[in-house]
FIPA-705339 format. One record per residue (C-alpha): residue in three letters; x, y, z; chain; residue number from 1. Coordinates in steps of 0.001 Angstrom, whole numbers, m for minus. Each point is the difference from the previous one (the first is absolute). Layout:
N
@type->Ala	X->X	Y->Y	Z->Z	mol->A	seq->NUM .
...
//
This chain:
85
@type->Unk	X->0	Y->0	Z->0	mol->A	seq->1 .
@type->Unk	X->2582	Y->2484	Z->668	mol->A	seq->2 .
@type->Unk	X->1657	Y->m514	Z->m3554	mol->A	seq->3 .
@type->Unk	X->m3694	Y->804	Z->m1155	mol->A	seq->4 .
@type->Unk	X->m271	Y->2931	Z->2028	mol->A	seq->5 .
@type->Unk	X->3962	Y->1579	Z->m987	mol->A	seq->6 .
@type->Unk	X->m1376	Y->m691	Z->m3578	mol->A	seq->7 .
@type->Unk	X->m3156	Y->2344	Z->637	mol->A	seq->8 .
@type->Unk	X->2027	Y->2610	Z->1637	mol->A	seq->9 .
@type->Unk	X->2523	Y->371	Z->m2395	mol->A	seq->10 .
@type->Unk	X->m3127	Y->324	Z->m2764	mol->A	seq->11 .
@type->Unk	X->m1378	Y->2652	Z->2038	mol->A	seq->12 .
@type->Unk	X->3231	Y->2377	Z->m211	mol->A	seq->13 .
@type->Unk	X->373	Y->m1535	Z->m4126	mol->A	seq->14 .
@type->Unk	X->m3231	Y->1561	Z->m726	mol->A	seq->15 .
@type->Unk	X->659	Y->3595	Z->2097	mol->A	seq->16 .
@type->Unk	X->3528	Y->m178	Z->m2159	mol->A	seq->17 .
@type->Unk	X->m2462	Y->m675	Z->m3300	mol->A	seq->18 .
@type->Unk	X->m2422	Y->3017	Z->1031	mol->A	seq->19 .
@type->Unk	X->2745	Y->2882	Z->706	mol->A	seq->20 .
@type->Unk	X->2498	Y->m1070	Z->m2615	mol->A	seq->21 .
@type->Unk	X->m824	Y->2982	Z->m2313	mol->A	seq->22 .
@type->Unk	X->2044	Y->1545	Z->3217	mol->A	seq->23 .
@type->Unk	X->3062	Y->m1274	Z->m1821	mol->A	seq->24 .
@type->Unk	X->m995	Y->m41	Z->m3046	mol->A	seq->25 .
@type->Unk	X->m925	Y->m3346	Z->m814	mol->A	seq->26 .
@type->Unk	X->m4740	Y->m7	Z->m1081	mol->A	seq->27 .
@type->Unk	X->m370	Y->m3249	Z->1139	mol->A	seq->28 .
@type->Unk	X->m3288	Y->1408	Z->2437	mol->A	seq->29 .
@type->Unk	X->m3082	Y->m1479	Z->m153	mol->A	seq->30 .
@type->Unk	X->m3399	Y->577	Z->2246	mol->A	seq->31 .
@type->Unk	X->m114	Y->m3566	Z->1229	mol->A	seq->32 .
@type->Unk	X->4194	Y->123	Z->673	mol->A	seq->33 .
@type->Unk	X->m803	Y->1884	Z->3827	mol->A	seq->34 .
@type->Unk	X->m3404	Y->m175	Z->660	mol->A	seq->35 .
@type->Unk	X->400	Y->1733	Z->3548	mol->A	seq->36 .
@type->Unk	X->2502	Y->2842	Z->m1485	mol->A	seq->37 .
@type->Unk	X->m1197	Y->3359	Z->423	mol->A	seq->38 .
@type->Unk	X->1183	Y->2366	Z->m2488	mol->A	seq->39 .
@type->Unk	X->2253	Y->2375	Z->1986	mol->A	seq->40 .
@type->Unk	X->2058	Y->2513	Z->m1676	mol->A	seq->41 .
@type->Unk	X->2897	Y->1515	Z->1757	mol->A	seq->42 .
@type->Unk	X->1594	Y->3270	Z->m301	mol->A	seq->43 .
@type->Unk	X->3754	Y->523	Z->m256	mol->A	seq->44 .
@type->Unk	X->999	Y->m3212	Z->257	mol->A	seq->45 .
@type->Unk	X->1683	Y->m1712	Z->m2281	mol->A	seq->46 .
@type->Unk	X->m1639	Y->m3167	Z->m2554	mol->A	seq->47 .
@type->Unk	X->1973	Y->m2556	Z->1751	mol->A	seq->48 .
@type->Unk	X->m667	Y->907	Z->3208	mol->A	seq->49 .
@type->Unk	X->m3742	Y->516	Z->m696	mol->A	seq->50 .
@type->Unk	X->580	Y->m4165	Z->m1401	mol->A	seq->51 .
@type->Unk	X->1653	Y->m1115	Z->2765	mol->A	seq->52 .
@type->Unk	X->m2088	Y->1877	Z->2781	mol->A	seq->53 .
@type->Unk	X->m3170	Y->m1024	Z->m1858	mol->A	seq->54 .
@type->Unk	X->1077	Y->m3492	Z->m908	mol->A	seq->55 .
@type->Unk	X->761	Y->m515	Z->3556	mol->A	seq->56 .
@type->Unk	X->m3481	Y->1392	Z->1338	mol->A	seq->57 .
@type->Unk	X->m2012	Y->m1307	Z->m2616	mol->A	seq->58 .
@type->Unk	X->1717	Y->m3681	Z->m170	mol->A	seq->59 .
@type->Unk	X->m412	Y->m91	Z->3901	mol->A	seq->60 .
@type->Unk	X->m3985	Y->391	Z->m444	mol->A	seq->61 .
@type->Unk	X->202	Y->m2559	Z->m2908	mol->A	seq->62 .
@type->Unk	X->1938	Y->m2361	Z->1720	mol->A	seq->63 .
@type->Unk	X->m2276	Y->m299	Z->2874	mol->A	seq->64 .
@type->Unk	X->m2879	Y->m168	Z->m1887	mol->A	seq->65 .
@type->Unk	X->1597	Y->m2990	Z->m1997	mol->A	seq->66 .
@type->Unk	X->1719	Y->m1766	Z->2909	mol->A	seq->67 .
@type->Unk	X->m4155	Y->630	Z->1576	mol->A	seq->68 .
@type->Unk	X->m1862	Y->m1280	Z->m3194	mol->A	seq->69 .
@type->Unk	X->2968	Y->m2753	Z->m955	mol->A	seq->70 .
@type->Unk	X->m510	Y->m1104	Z->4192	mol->A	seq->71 .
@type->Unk	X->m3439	Y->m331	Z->m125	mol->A	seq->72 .
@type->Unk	X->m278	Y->m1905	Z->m3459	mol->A	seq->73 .
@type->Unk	X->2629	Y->m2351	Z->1350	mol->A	seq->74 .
@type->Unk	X->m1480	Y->m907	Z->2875	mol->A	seq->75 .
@type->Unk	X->m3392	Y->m808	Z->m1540	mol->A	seq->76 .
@type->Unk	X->1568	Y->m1536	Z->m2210	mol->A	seq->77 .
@type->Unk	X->1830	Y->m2473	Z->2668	mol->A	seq->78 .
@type->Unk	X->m2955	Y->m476	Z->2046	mol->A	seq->79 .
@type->Unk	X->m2433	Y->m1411	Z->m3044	mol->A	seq->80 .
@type->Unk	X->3008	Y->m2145	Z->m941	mol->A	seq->81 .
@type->Unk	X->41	Y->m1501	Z->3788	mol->A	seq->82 .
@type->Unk	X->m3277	Y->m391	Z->148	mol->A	seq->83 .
@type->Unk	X->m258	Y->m1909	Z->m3279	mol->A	seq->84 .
@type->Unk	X->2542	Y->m2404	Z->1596	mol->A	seq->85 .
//
């Protein structure tokens, strides 16, 4: 379970790196890439410390919610299997 759950995280802060890579100049975003990204513009800074701050932030929120829905989904999924045994 735990190698399930380091695979979820890391595709939490993949898809915030996805969503704010115009940052650097890569348009690889897509709506469905961070679905709990806000769209925060910052001021002064520079583009790649708006990607990393936001990357950060927003692959945080994703990674929770993936390690949550990946958690939940596996242990359904473990408890039909025993009970089918």
């Amino acid at each position: 379970m735990a190698k399930w759950m380091i695979w979820f995280a890391a595709a939490g802060f993949l898809g915030a790196a996805v969503f704010y890579s115009p940052y650097i100049g890569i348009e690889g975003q897509t709506q469905v890439a961070c679905p709990l990204c806000p769209h925060v513009t910052m001021v002064g800074v520079s583009n790649l410390v708006k990607f990393i701050r936001l990357t950060v932030g927003g692959g945080l929120l994703n990674a929770v919610s993936f390690m949550l829905v990946g958690w939940i989904t596996l242990t359904i999924a473990r408890k039909l299997k025993k009970a089918g045994n």
